[in-house]
N, C-alpha and C positions, 0 to 999 in steps of 0.2 A: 598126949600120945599121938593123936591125928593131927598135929601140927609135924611131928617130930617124924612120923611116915611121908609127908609130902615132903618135907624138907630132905629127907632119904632121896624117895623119886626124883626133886628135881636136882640133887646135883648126879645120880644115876644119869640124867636126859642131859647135863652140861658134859658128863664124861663120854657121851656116846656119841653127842657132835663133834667131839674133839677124835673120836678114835674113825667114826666114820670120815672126817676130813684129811685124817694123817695117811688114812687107806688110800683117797681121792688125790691126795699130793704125790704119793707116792709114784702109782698106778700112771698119773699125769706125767712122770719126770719119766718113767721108761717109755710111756708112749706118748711125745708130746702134741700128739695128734688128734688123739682117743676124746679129750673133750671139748674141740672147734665147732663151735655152731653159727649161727646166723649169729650170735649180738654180738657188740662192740669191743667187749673184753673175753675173758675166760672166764671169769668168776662166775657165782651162781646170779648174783644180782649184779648189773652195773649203774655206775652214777651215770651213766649216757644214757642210758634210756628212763631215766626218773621222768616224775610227774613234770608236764606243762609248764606249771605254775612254778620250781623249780630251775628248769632250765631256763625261763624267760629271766628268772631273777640275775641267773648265772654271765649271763650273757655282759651284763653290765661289769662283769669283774675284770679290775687292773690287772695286772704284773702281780704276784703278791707278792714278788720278794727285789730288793736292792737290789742295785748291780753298778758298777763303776761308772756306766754309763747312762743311766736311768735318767729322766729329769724329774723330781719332783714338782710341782710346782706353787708358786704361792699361795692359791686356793685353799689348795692341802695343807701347805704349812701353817696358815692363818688357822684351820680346822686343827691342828696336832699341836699346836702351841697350846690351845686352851687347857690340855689338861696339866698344864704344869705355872707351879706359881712365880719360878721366876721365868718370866717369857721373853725367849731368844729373838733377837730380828734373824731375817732371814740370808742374810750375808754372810753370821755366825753357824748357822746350820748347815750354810752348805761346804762352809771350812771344814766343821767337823767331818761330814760325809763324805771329803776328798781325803783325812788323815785315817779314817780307818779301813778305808776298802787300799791303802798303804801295807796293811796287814792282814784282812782277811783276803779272801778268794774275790775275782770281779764278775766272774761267773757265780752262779749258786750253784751247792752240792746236791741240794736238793731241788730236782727238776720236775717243770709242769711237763708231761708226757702225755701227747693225742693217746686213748685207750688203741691197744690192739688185741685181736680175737685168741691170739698166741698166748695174750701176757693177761695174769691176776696180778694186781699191786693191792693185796686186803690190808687193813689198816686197822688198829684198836686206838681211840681216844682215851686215854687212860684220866678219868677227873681228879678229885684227891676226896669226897665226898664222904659221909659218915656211914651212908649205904652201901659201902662195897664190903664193908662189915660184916661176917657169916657169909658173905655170897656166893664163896669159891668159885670165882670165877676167873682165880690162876693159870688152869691149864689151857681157856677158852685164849684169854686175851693173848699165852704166851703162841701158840697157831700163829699169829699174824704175821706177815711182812713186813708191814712196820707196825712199831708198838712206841705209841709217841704218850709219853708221860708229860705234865706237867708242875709248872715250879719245884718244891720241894721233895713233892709226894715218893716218900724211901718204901721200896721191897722188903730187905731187910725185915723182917719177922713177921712181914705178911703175906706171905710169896702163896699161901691157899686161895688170898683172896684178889688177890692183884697180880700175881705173876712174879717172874724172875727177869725178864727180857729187858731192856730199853736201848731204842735203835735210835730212837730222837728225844729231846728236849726241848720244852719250851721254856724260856729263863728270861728276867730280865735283874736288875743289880740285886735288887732287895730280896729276891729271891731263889738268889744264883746256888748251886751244890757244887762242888766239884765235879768233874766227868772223864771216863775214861776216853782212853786215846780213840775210839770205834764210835763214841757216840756223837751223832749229829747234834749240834749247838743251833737251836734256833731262835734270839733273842728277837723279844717284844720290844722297841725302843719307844718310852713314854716322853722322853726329855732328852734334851741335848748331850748334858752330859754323862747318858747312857751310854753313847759313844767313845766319850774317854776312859769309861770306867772299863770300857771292852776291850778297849788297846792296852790298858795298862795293864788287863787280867790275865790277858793272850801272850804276854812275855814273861818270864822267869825270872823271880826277884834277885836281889844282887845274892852272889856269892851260890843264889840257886834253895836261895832259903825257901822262895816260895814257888809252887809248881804254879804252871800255867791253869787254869780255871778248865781250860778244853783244848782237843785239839785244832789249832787256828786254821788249817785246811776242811774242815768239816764246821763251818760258821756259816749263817746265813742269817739276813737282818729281813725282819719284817718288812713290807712297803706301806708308810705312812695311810697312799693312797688306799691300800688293802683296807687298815683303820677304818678311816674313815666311809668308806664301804659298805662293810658290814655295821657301820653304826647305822647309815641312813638306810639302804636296802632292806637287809635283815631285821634290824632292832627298830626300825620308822624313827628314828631319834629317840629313844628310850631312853633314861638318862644319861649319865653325864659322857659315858664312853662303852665299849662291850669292855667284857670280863676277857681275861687273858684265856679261862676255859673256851667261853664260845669264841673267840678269836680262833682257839683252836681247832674247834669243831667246822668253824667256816674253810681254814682254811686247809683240812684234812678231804673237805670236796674239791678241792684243785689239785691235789697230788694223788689223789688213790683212786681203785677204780672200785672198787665196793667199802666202805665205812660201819662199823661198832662202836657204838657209846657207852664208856662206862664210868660211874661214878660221877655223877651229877646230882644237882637236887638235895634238897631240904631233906632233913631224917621224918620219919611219922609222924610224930609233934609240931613239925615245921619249924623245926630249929637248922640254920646251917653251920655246920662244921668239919672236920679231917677226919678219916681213920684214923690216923694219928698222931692226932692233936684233938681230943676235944674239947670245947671251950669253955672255958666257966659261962661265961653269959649266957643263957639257956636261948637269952632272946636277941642273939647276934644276926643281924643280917646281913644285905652285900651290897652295902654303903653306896657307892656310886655307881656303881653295877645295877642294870634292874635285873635280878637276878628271878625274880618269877617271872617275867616276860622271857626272858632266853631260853629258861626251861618248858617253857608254851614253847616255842620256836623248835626248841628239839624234840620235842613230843608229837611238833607237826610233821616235820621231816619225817619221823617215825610214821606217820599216818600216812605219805607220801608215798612210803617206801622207799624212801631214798637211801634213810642210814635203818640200820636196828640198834634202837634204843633200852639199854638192859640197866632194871633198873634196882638194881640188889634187891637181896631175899625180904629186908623190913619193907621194901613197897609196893611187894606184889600182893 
């Protein structure tokens, strides 16, 4: 019964941030003036004024995204070869990289943007984790600006706990969904021919039997160098590569101006698995991933202040 009363209150306190913020957005869009103050953005928190330790990290950060004219360069490709087993020379790499920005955008859709005092750009990390289970944290996540989901992880019958929205994607082959014509395509590229498999996805099969994967004007391709980045910065070389989540969590501090984390982390057991999916192996972990270092990582940020880290109802 006193579990079943807290669990009452706390989603009462997730419906009341959500209702006092729709007031504050509101309030905000007739008088776009009403909440200008001294810091960098509009939001309540912003990533510009994070911790020190933080910004000095930050400051080392690439480009994170392709562009038709970007140079990778060898270094990085030597570092972004390793994780794949048959490994490309670099002459083939950059074939590929000339034939598919052929067909996506040479610009990215999605832009790194200086904060301004005018603008909130809030953002939800949406993970796929076993914790967002009972958390209803639907109505919070669907509030955001952008609401960037990754791999797989479907709405569809769990919209209390995870929302209804999705404004971006994170995808790479093996873990591609279909996507409506509105949702930003932001592929992870682990291997060369991630690249072909994006061209060939991005066109309609003959006769139209098969629909395009996304639409190929809202594509944007990770930058290698970004990778490898957050592998040595972030994760100090942790193993073998970061996770496509903390990819995504790193790289939701270059496009937005206040960050939310949901759905990360081992369930109370310390088992990792999906809302929806989960695993027989009780005792699955995340293979080449170091997946409890990343979750230190985001726990710190959380300590930082930088992002807020929510971390469903089984881990509170």
């Amino acid at each position: 019964m006193l579990q079943l009363l807290r669990k009452k209150k706390f989603i009462l306190y997730l419906l009341c941030i959500v209702g006092i913020g729709l007031f504050a957005r509101s309030t905000w869009k007739l008088s776009p003036f009403s909440f200008h103050g001294s810091g960098p953005c509009a939001c309540s928190t912003c990533l510009a004024e994070g911790d020190l330790r933080f910004r000095e990290r930050m400051t080392a950060c690439p480009q994170p995204f392709l562009t038709n004219n970007l140079t990778v360069t060898e270094e990085t490709f030597n570092w972004w070869k390793r994780m794949q087993s048959r490994r490309p020379n670099f002459t083939l790499f950059k074939s590929a990289l000339e034939s598919v920005f052929d067909v996506v955008p040479h610009i990215p859709n999605v832009t790194v943007l200086e904060p301004r005092p005018d603008r909130c750009r809030s953002c939800a990390v949406v993970g796929n984790s076993g914790n967002l289970l009972g958390s209803h944290y639907g109505p919070l996540i669907d509030f955001h600006d952008i609401v960037i989901r990754i791999n797989r992880g479907p709405t569809k019958g769990y919209e209390a706990d995870v929302g209804t929205r999705t404004t971006h994607r994170v995808m790479y082959p093996e873990s591609a969904v279909p996507l409506d014509n509105n949702t930003h395509f932001m592929m992870f590229p682990f291997k060369r021919s991630d690249f072909q498999w994006l061209i060939n996805r991005l066109m309609p099969g003959e006769n139209g039997k098969r629909k395009a994967i996304a639409n190929k004007d809202l594509v944007t391709i990770l930058n290698p160098a970004f990778m490898k980045y957050v592998h040595e910065t972030w994760l100090l070389k942790k193993g073998a590569y970061p996770s496509t989540g903390f990819l995504t969590v790193a790289l939701s501090l270059k496009i937005c101006d206040e960050v939310n984390v949901f759905g990360f982390g081992a369930d109370t057991d310390g088992n990792w698995n999906h809302y929806f999916n989960i695993f027989k192996d009780k005792h699955f972990k995340t293979g080449g991933h170091p997946g409890d270092f990343e979750y230190g990582v985001i726990e710190q940020l959380h300590d930082w202040k930088v992002i807020t880290f929510f971390k469903g109802w089984e881990r509170r």
